[in-house]
C-alpha positions in Angstrom: 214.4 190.5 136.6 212.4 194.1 136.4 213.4 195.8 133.1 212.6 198.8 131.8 212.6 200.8 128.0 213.9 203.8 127.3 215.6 205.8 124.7 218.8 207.9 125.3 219.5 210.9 123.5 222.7 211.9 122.8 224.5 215.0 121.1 228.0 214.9 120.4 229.4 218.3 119.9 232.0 217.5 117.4 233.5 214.2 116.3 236.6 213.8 119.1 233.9 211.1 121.3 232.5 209.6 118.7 234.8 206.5 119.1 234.0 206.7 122.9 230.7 206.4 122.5 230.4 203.9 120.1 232.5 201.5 123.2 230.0 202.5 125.4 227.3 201.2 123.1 228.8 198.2 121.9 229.8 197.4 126.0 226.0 197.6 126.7 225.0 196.1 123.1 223.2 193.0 125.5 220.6 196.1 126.7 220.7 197.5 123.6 217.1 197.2 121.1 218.2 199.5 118.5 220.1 202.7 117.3 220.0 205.6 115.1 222.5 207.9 114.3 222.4 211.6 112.8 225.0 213.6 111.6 223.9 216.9 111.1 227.0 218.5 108.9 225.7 221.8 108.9 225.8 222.3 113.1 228.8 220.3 113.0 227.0 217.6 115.4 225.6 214.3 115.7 222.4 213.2 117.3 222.5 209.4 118.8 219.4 207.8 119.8 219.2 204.5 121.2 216.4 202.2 122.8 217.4 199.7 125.9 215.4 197.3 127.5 217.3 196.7 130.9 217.1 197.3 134.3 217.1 201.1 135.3 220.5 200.8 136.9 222.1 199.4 133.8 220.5 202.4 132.1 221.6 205.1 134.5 224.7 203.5 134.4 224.9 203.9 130.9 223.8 207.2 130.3 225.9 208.1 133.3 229.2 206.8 131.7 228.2 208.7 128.5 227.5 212.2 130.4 231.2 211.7 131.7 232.3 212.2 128.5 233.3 215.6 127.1 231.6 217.0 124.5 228.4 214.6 125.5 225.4 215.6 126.4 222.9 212.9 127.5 219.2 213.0 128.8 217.4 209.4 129.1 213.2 209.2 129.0 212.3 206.0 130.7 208.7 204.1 129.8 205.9 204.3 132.9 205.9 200.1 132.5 208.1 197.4 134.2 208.6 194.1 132.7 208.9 191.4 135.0 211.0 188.3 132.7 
């Protein structure tokens, strides 16, 4: 199976996804290599970043799922390397 890394940034624009987008996280948590999240009180936002190892169509679906979100942005910045396990 050809995987790929990449990290997924996500801003939540106020708290109203948060649950949301912890789901979607925890669906994918098999893809999943790590997570850190930011809340940054004085914007009133919270920056999500999280590192997948997958293959890119579990990754675009991911990030896809979260951009359908309101209040959710999400861009996605995929390593030039494909694993082969």
């Amino acid at each position: 199976m050809e995987t790929r890394v990449a990290v997924i940034s996500i801003i939540l624009e106020n708290s109203n996804p948060v649950e949301q987008v912890n789901k979607l996280i925890s669906d994918y948590s098999d893809y999943v290599v790590g997570r850190m999240g930011i809340p940054y009180k004085k914007r009133g936002i919270s920056i999500i970043s999280v590192v997948m190892d997958a293959p890119q169509n579990i990754i675009s679906a991911f990030s896809g799922n979260l951009g359908k979100l309101d209040a959710v942005s999400a861009k996605t910045a995929f390593s030039k390397y494909v694993f082969n396990d």
